[in-house]
TIVO-2410 file (N, C-alpha, C; in nm, 3 decimals):
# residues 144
REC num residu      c1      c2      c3 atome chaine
REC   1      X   1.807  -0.307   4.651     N      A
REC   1      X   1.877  -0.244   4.540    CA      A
REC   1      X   1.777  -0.168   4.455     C      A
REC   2      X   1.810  -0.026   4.419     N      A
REC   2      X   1.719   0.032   4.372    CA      A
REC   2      X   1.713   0.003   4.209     C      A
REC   3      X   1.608   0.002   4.147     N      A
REC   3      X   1.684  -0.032   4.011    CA      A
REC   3      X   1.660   0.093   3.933     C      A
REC   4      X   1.725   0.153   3.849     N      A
REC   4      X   1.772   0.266   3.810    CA      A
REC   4      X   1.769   0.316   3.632     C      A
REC   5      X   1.727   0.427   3.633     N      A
REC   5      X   1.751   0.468   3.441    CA      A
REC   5      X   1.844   0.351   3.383     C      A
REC   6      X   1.887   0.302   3.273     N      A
REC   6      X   1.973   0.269   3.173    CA      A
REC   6      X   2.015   0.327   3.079     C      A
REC   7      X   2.074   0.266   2.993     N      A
REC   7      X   2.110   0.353   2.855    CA      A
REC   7      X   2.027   0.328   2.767     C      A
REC   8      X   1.921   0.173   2.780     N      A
REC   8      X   1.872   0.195   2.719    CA      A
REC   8      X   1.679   0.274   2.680     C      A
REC   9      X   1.690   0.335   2.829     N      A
REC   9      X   1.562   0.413   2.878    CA      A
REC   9      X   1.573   0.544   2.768     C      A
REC  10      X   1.710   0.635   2.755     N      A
REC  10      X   1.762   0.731   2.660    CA      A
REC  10      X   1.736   0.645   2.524     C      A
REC  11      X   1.776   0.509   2.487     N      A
REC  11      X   1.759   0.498   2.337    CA      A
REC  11      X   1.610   0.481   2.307     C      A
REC  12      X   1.530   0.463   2.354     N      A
REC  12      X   1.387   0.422   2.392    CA      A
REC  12      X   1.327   0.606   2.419     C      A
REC  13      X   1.347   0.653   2.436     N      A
REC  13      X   1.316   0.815   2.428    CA      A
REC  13      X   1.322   0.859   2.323     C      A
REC  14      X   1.468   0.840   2.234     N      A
REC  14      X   1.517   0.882   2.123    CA      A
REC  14      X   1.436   0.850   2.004     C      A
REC  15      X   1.396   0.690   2.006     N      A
REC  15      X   1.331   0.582   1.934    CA      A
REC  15      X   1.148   0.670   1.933     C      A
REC  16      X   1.117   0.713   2.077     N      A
REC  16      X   0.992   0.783   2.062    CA      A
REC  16      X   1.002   0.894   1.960     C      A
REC  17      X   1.066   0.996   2.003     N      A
REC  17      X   1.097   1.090   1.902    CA      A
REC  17      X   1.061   1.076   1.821     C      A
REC  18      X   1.165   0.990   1.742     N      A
REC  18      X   1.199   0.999   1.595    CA      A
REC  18      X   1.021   0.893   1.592     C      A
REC  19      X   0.966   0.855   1.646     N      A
REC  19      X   0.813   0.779   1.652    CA      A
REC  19      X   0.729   0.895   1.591     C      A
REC  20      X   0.718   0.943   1.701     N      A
REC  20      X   0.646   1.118   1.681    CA      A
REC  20      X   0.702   1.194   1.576     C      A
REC  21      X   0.817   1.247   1.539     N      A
REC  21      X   0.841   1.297   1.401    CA      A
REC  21      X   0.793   1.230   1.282     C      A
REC  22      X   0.786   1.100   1.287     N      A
REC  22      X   0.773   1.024   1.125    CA      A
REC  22      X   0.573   1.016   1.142     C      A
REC  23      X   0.557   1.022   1.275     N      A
REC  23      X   0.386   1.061   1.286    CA      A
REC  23      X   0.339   1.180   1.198     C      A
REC  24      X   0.434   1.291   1.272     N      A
REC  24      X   0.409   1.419   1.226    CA      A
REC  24      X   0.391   1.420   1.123     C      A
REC  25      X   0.516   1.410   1.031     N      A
REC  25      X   0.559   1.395   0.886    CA      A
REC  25      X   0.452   1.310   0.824     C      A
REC  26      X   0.378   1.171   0.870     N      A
REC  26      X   0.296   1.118   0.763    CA      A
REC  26      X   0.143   1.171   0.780     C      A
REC  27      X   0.127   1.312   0.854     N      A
REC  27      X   0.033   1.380   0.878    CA      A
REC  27      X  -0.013   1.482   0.758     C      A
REC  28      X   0.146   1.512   0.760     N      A
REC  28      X   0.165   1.657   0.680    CA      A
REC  28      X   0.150   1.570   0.558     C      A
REC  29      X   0.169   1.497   0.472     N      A
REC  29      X   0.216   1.380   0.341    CA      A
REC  29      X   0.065   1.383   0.329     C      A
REC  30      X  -0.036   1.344   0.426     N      A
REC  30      X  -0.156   1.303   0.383    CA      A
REC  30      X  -0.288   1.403   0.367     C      A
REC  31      X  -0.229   1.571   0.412     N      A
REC  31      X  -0.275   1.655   0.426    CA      A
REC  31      X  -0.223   1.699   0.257     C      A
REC  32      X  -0.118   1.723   0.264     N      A
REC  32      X  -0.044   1.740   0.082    CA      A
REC  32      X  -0.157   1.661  -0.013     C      A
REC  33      X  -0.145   1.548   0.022     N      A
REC  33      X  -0.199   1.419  -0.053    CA      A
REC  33      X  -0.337   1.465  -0.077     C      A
REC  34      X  -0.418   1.518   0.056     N      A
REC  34      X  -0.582   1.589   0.013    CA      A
REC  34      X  -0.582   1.746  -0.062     C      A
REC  35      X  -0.495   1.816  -0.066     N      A
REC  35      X  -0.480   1.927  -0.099    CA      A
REC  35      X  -0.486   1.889  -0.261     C      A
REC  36      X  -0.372   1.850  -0.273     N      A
REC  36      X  -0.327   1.802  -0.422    CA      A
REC  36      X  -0.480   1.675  -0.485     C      A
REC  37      X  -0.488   1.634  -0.469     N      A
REC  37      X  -0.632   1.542  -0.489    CA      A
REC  37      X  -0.776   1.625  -0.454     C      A
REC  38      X  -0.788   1.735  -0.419     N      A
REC  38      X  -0.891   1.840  -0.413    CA      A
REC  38      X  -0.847   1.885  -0.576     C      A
REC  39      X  -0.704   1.945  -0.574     N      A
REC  39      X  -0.684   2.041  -0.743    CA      A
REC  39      X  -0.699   1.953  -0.822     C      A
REC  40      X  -0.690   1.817  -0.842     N      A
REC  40      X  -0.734   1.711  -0.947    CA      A
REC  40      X  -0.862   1.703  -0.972     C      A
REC  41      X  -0.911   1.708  -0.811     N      A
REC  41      X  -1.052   1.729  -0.880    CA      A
REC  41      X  -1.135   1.820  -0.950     C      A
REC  42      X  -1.083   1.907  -0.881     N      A
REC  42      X  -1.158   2.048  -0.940    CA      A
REC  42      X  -1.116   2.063  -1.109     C      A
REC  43      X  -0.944   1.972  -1.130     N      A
REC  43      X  -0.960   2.006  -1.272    CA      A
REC  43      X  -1.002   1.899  -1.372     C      A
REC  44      X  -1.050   1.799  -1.331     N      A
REC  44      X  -1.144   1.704  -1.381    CA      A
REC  44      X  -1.282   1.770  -1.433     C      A
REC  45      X  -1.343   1.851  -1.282     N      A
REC  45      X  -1.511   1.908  -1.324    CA      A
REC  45      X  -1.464   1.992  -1.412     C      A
REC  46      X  -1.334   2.057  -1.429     N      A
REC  46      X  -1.356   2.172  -1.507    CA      A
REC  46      X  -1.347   2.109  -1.649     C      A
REC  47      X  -1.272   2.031  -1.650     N      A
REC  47      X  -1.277   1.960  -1.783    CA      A
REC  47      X  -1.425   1.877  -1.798     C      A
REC  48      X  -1.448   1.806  -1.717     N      A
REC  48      X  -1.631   1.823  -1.741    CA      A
REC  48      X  -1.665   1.864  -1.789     C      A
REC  49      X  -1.727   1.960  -1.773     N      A
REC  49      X  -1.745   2.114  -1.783    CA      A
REC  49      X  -1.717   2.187  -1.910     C      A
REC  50      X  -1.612   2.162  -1.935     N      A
REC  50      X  -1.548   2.264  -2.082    CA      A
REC  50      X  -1.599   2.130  -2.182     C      A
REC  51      X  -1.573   1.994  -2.172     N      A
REC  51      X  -1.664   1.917  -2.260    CA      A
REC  51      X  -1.844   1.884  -2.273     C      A
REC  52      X  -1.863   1.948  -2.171     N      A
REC  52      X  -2.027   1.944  -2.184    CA      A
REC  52      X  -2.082   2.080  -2.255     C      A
REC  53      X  -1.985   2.190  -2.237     N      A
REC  53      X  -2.040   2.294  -2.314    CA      A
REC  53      X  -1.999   2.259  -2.467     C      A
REC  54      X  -1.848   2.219  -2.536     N      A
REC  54      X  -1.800   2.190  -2.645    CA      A
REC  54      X  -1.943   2.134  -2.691     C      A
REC  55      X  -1.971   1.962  -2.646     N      A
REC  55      X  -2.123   1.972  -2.724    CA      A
REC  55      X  -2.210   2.021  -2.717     C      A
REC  56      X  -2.260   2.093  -2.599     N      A
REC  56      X  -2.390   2.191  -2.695    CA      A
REC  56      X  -2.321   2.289  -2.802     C      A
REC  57      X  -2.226   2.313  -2.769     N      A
REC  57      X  -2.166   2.438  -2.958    CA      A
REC  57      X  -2.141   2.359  -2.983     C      A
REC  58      X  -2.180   2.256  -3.086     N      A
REC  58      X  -2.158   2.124  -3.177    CA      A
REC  58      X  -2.137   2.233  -3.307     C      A
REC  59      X  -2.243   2.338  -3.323     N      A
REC  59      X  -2.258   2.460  -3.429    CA      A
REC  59      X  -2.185   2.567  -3.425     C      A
REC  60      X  -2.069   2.559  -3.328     N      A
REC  60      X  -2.009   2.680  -3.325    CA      A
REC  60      X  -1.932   2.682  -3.434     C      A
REC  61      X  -1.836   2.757  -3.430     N      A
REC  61      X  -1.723   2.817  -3.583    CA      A
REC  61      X  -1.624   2.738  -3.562     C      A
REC  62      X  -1.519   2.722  -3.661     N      A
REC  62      X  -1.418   2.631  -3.620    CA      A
REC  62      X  -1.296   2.706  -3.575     C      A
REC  63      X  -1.282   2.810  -3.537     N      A
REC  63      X  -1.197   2.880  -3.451    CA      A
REC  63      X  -1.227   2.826  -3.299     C      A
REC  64      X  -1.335   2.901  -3.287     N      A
REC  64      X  -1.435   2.840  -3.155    CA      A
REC  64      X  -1.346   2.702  -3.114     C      A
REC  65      X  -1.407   2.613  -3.153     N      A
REC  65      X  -1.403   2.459  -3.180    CA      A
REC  65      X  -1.224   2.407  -3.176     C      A
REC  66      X  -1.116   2.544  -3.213     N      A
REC  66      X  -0.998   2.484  -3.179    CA      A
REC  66      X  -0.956   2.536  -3.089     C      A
REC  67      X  -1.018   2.686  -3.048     N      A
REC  67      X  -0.999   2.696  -2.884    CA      A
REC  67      X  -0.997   2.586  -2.813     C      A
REC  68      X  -1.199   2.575  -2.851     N      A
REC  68      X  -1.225   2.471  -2.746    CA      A
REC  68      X  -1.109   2.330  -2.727     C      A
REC  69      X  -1.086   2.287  -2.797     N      A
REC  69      X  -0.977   2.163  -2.833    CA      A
REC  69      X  -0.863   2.178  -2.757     C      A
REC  70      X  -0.801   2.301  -2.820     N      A
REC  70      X  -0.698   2.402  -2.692    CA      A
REC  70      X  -0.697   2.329  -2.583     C      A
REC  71      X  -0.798   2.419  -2.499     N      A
REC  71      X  -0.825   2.422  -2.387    CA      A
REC  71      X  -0.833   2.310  -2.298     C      A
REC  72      X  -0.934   2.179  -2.339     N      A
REC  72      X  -0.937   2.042  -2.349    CA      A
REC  72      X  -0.783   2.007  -2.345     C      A
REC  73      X  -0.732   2.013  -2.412     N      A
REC  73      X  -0.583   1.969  -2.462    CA      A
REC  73      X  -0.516   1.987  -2.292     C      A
REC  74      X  -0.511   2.119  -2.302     N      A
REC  74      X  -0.462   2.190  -2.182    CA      A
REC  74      X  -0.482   2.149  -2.018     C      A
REC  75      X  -0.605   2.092  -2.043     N      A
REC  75      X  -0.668   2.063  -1.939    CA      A
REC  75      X  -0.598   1.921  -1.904     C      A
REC  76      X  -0.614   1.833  -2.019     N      A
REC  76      X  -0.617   1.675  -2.035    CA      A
REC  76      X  -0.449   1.694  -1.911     C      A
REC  77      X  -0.349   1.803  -1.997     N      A
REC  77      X  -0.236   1.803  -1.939    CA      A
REC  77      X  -0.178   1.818  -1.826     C      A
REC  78      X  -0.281   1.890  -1.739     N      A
REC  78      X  -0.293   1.967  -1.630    CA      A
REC  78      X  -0.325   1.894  -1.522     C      A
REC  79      X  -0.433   1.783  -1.596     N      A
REC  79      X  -0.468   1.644  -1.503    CA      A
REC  79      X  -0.406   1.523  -1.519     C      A
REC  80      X  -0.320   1.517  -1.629     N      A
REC  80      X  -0.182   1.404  -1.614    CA      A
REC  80      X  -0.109   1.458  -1.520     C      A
REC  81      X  -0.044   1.593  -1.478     N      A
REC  81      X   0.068   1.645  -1.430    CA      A
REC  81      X  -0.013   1.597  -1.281     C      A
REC  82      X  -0.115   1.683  -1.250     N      A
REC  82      X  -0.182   1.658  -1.094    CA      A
REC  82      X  -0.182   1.512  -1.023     C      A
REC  83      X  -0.210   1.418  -1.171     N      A
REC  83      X  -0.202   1.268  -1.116    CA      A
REC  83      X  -0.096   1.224  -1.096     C      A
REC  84      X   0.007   1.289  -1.126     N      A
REC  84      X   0.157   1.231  -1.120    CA      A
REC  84      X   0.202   1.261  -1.008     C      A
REC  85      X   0.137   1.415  -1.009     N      A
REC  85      X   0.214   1.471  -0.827    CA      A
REC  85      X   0.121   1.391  -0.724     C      A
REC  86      X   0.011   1.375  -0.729     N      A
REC  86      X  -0.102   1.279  -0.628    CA      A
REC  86      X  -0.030   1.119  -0.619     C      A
REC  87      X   0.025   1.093  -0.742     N      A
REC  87      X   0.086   0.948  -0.709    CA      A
REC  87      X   0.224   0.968  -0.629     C      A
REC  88      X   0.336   1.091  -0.651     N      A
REC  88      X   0.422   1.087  -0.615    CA      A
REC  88      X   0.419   1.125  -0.469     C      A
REC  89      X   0.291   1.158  -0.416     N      A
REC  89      X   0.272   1.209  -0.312    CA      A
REC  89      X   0.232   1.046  -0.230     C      A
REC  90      X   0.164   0.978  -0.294     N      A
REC  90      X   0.056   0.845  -0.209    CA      A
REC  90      X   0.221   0.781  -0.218     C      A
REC  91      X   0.298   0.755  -0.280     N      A
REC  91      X   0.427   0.654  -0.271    CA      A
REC  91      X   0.508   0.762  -0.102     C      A
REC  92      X   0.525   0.853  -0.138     N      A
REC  92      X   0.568   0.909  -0.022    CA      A
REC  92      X   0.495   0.878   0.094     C      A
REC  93      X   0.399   0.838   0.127     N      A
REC  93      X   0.296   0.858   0.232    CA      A
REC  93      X   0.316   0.665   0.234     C      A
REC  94      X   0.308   0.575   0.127     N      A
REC  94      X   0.368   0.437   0.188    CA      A
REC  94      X   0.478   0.430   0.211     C      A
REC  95      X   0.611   0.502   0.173     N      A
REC  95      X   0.691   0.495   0.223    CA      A
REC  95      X   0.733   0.540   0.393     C      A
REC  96      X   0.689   0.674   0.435     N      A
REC  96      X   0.642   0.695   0.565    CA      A
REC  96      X   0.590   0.603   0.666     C      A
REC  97      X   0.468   0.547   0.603     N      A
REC  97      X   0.418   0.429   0.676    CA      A
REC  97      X   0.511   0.324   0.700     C      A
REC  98      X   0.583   0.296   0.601     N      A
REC  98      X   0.656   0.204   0.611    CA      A
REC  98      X   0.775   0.242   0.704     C      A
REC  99      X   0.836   0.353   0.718     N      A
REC  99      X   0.920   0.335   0.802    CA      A
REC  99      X   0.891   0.400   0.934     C      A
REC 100      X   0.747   0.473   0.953     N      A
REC 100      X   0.657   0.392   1.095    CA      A
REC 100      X   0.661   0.319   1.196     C      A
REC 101      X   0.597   0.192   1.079     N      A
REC 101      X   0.621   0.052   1.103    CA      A
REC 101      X   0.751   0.035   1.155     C      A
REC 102      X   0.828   0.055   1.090     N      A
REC 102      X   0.972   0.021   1.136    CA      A
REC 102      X   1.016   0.066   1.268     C      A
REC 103      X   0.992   0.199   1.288     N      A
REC 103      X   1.031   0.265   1.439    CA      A
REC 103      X   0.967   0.209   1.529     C      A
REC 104      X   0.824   0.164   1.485     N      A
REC 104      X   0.715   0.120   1.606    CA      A
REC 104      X   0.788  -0.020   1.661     C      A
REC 105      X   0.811  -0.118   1.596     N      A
REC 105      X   0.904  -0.216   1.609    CA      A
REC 105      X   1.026  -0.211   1.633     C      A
REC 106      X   1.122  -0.103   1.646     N      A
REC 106      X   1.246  -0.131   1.690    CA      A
REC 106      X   1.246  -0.067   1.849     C      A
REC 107      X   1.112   0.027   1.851     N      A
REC 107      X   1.091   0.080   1.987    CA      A
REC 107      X   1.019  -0.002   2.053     C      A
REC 108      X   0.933  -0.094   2.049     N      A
REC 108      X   0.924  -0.208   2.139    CA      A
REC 108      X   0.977  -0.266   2.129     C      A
REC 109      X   1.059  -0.304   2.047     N      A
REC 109      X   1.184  -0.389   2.046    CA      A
REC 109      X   1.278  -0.365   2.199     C      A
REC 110      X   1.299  -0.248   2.217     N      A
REC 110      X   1.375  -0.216   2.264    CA      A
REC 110      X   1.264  -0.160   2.421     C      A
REC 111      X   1.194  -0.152   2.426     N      A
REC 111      X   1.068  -0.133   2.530    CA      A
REC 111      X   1.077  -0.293   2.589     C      A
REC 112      X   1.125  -0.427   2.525     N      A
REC 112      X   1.116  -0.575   2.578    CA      A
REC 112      X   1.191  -0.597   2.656     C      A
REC 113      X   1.314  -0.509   2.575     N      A
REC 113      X   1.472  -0.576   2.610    CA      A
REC 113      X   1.447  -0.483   2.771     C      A
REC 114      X   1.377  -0.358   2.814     N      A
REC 114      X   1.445  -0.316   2.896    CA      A
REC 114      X   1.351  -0.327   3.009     C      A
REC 115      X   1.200  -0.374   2.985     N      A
REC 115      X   1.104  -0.479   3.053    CA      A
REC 115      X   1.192  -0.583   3.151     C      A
REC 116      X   1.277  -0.656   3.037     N      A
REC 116      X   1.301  -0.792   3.044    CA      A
REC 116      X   1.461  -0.770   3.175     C      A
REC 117      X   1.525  -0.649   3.143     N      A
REC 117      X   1.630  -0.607   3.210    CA      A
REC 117      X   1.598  -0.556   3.346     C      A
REC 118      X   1.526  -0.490   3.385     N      A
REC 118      X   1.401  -0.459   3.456    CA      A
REC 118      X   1.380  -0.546   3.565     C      A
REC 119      X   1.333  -0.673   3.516     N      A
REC 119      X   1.306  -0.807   3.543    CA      A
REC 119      X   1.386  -0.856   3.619     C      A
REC 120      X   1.502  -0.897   3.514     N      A
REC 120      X   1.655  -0.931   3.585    CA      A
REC 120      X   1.681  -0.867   3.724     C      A
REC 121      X   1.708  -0.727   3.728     N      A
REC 121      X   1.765  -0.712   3.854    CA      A
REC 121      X   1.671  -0.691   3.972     C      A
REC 122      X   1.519  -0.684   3.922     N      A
REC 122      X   1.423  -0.761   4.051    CA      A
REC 122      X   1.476  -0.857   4.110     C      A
REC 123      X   1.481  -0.978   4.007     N      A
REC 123      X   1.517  -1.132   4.066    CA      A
REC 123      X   1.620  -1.105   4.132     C      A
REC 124      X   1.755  -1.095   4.080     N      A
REC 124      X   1.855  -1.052   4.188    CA      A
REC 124      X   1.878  -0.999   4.262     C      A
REC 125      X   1.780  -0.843   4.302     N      A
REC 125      X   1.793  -0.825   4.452    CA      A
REC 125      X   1.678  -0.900   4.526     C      A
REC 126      X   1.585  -0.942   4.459     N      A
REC 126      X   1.502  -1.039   4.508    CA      A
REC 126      X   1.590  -1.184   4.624     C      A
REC 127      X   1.683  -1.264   4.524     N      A
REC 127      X   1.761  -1.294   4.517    CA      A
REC 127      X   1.902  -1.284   4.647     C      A
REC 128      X   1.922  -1.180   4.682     N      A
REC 128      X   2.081  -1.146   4.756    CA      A
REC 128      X   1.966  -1.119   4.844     C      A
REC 129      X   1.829  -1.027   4.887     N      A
REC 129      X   1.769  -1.004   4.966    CA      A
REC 129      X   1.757  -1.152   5.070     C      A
REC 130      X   1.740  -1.265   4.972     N      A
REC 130      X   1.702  -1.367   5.083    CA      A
REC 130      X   1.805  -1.462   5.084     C      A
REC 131      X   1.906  -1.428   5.058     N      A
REC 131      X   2.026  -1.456   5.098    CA      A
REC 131      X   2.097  -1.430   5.237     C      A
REC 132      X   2.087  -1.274   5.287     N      A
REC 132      X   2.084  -1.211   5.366    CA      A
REC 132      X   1.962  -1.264   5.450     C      A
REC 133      X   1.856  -1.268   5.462     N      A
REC 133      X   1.766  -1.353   5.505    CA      A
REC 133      X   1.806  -1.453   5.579     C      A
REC 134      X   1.866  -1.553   5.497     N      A
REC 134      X   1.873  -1.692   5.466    CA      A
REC 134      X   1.977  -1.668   5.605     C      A
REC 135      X   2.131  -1.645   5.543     N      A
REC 135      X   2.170  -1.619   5.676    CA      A
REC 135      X   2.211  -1.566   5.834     C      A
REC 136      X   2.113  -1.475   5.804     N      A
REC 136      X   2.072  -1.424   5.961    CA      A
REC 136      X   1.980  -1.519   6.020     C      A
REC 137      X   1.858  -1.589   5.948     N      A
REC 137      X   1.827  -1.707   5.996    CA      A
REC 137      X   1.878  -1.837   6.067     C      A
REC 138      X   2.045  -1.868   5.966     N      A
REC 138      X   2.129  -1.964   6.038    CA      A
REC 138      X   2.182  -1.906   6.134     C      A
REC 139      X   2.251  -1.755   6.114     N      A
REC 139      X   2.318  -1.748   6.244    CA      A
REC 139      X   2.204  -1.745   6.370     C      A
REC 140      X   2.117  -1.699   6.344     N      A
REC 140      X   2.012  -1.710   6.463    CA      A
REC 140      X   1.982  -1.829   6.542     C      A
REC 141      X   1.968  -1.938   6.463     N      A
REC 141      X   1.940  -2.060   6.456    CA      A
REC 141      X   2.076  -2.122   6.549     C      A
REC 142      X   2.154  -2.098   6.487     N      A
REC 142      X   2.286  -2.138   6.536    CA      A
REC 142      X   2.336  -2.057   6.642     C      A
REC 143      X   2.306  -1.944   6.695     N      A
REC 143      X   2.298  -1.911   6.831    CA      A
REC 143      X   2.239  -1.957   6.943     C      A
REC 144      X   2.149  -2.025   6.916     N      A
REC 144      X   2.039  -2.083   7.008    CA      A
REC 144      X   2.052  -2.186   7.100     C      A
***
C-alpha cells in the first residue's frame, strides 16, 4: 500500500507559509526598530552637542540663551517622541516573536500528528502484507 499526500501535508504547507511570512515581517520590525534607534541617536548627540556648546556661551546674551533653551526644549521633545516610536516598535517586534513561537509550535504540532499517521499506515500494510504471507504459507503447508 502506497502511503500517500493527506490533508494534513496541505495544512502543514500552509502552517510553513504563514512560518515564513511572520519571519519576514519580524525582519522588517527589527530593521524599522534599527532605523528608528539610529534617529534617536543621532538626536541625543545632537542634543549633546547643542548642550556642550550652551556652556561654553555661559556669556552669551539672553536672547542667545533662549534660543538656546528653544532648541534644547525642542530637542528634549523630539527624543521623547523617537523613544515612544522605538518602544512602540520593540512591543511590535515581541509581539511578532510571540506569535512565531506560536506558528513554530502548531506546525510541528502538526509535522507529529502526520509523522505519527505516517507510521500508522506502515504498520498496517506492514500488517495485511503478512497476513497475505501468513496465508499462502498455510495454504502451502496444507497442500503438502
Amino acid at each position: 500500500m502506497q502511503v500517500g499526500p493527506s490533508r494534513l501535508q496541505t495544512v502543514i504547507r500552509v502552517k510553513d507559509i504563514q512560518l515564513k511570512n511572520a519571519q519576514k515581517e519580524l525582519a522588517q520590525i527589527k530593521v524599522k526598530k534599527e532605523e528608528e534607534q539610529g534617529a534617536l541617536d543621532k538626536l541625543e548627540d545632537q542634543k549633546t552637542s547643542a548642550m556642550s556648546d550652551a556652556a561654553r556661551k555661559m556669556t552669551a546674551r539672553a536672547r542667545d540663551m533662549q534660543t538656546s533653551r528653544a532648541f534644547l526644549q525642542s530637542l528634549s521633545r523630539q527624543i521623547n517622541q523617537q523613544e515612544q516610536t522605538v518602544q512602540n516598535i520593540s512591543d511590535q517586534e515581541e509581539t511578532k516573536r510571540g506569535e512565531l513561537v506560536e506558528k513554530t509550535k502548531s506546525k510541528q504540532m502538526l509535522e507529529n500528528i502526520e509523522e505519527k499517521r505516517r507510521d500508522e499506515e506502515s504498520k498496517e500494510s506492514d500488517r495485511k502484507a503478512q497476513r497475505v504471507i501468513d496465508v499462502l504459507a498455510q495454504r502451502i503447508s496444507s497442500a503438502q
